[in-house]
C-alpha positions as CSV (number, residue, x, y, z in Angstrom):
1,X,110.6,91.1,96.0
2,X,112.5,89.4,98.9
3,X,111.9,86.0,99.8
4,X,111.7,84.9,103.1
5,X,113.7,82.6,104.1
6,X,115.4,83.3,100.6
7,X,116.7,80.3,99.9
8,X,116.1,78.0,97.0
9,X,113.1,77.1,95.2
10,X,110.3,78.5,96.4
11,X,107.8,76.5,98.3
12,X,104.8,76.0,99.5
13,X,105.1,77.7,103.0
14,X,107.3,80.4,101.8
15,X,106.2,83.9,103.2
16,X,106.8,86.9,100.3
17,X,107.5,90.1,101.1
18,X,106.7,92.6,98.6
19,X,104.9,95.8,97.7
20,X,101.6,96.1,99.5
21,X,98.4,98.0,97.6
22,X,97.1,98.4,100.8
23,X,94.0,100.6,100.1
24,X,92.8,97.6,98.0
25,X,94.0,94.8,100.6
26,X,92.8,96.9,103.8
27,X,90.0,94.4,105.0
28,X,92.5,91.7,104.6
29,X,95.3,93.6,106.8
30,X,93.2,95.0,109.3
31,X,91.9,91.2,110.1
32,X,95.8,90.3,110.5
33,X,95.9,93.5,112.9
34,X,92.6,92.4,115.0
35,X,94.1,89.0,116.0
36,X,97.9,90.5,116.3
37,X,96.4,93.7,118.0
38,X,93.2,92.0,119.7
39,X,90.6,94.3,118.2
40,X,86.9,94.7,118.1
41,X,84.9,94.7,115.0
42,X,84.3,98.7,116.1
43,X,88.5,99.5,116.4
44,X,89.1,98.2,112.9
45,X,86.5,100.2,111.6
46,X,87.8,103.0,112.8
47,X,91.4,102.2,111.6
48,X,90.0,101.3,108.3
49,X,89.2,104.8,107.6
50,X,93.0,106.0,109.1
51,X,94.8,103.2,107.3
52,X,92.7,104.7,104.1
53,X,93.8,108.3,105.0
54,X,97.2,107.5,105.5
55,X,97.5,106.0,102.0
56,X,96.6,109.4,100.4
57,X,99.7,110.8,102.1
58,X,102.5,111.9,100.2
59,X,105.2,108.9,99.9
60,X,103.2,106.6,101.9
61,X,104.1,103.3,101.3
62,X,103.1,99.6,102.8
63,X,104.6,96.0,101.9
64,X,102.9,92.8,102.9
65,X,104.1,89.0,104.1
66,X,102.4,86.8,102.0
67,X,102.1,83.0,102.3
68,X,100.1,80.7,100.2
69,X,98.1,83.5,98.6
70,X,97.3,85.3,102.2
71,X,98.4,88.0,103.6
72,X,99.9,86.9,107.3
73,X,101.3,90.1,108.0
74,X,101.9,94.2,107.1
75,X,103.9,97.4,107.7
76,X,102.8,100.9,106.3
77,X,104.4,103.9,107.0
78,X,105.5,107.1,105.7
79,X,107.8,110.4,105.8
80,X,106.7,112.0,109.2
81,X,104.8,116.0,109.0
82,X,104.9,117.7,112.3
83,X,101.1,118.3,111.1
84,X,100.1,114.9,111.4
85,X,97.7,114.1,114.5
86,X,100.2,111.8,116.1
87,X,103.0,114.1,116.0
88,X,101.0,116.6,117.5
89,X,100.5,114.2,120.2
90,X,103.8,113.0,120.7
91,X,105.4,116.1,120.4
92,X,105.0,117.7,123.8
93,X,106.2,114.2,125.2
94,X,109.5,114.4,123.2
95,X,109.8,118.1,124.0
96,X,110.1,117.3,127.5
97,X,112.7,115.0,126.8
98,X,114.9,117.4,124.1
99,X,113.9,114.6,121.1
100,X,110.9,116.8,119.3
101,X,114.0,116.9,116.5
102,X,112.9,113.4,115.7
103,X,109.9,114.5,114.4
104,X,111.9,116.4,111.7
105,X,113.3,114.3,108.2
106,X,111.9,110.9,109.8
107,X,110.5,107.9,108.7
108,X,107.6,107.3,110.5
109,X,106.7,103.4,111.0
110,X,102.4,103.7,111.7
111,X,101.8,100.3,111.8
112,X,103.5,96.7,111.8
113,X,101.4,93.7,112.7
114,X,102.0,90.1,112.1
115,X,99.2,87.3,112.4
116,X,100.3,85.4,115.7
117,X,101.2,82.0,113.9
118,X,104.2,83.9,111.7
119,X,105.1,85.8,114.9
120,X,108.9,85.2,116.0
121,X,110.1,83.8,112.8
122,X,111.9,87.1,111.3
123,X,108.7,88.5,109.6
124,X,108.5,91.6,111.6
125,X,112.3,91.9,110.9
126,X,111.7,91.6,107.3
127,X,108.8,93.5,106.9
128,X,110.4,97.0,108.8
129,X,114.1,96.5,107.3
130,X,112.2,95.8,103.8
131,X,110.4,99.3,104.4
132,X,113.1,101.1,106.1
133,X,115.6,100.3,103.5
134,X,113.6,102.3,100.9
135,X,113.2,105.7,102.8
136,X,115.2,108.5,101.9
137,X,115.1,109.9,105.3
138,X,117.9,109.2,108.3
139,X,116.5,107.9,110.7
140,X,113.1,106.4,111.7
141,X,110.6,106.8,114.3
142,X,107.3,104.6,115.8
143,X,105.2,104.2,119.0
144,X,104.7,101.1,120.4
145,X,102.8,99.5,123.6
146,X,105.0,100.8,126.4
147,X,105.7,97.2,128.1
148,X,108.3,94.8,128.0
149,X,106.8,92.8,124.5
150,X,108.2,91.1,121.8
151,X,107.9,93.8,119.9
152,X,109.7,96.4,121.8
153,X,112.7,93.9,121.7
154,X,112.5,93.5,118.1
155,X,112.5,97.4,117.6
156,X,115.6,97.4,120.2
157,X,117.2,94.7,118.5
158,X,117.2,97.0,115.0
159,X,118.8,99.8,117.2
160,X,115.3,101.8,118.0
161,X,115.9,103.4,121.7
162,X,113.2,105.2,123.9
163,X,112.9,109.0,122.7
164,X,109.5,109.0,125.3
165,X,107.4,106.6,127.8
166,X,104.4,106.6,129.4
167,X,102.8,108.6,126.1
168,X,99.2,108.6,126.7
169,X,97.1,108.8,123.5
170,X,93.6,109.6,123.2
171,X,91.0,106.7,124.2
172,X,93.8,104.0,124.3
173,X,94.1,102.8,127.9
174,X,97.6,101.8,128.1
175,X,100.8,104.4,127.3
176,X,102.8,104.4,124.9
177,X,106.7,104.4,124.1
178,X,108.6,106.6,121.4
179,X,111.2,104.8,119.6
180,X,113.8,106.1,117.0
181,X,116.3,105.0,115.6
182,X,119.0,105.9,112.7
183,X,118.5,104.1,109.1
184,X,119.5,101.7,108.3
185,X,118.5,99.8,110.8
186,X,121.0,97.7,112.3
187,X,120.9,93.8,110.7
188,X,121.6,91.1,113.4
């Protein structure tokens, strides 16, 4: 387990990452998601039923930021397959850009979300190095809101670049942007 900020005796306001059952913490995540993500009661259970899928996927894998006994934030993520659903939507947009390769022996990052009162205080960081680290793949791939956002610059700031923009997903209203980038991720 890493300790965040990691030094000392641990106290009260400490935020632990760890391993992350998420299947049996996925009410708990998906309510840090809906206030990071702004999502309806309707979105999250939708994703509860994905984030449950997912789980069942070979070397899927999630860890958790814990504080106090809560869970204030999560990543999950797995080795890609070209048979997923989103790399069958992403594909034709990397195509067109000569990055469908990325899709191949990557680490795909499907969700990172941290509750907006532990945002900008390294969790994110921790959480996707923490992740990251552990995959036996090269290099890592994830979608994110295609606007200038905190997150984008955190994935930047690890040495993720745009593979594709404007990526327009099924029933989500703003595009997308295709980020890779080689692991490990760059510490800084």
């Amino acid at each position: 387990m890493l300790r965040f900020p990691g030094h000392g005796r641990p106290e009260p306001d400490d935020i632990v990452i760890g391993p992350l059952d998420l299947p049996g913490n996925v009410d708990e995540a998906l309510a840090v998601q809906a206030v990071a993500f702004g999502l309806c009661p309707d979105e999250v259970a939708v994703r509860r039923q994905i984030v449950l899928r997912h789980m069942t996927f070979p070397g899927a894998r999630a860890f958790g930021a814990v504080t106090r006994g809560r869970l204030v934030g999560f990543v999950y993520g797995m080795p890609n397959d070209r048979a997923h659903w989103w790399s069958t939507v992403v594909e034709p947009y990397l195509r067109a850009r000569g990055n469908d390769d990325w899709l191949d022996d990557s680490f795909v990052i499907t969700e990172l979300h941290v509750h907006p009162r532990h945002q900008k205080h390294g969790v994110g960081r921790a959480l996707i190095t923490t992740i990251t680290d552990g995959a036996e793949q090269p290099r890592s791939i994830l979608s994110a809101l295609d606007i200038d956002s905190p997150a984008r610059h955190l994935y930047r700031s690890l040495g993720y670049r745009d593979l594709a923009r404007q990526v327009h997903f099924p029933s989500a209203p703003t595009p997308y942007a295709v980020m890779g980038a080689p692991l490990p991720l760059r510490r800084g």
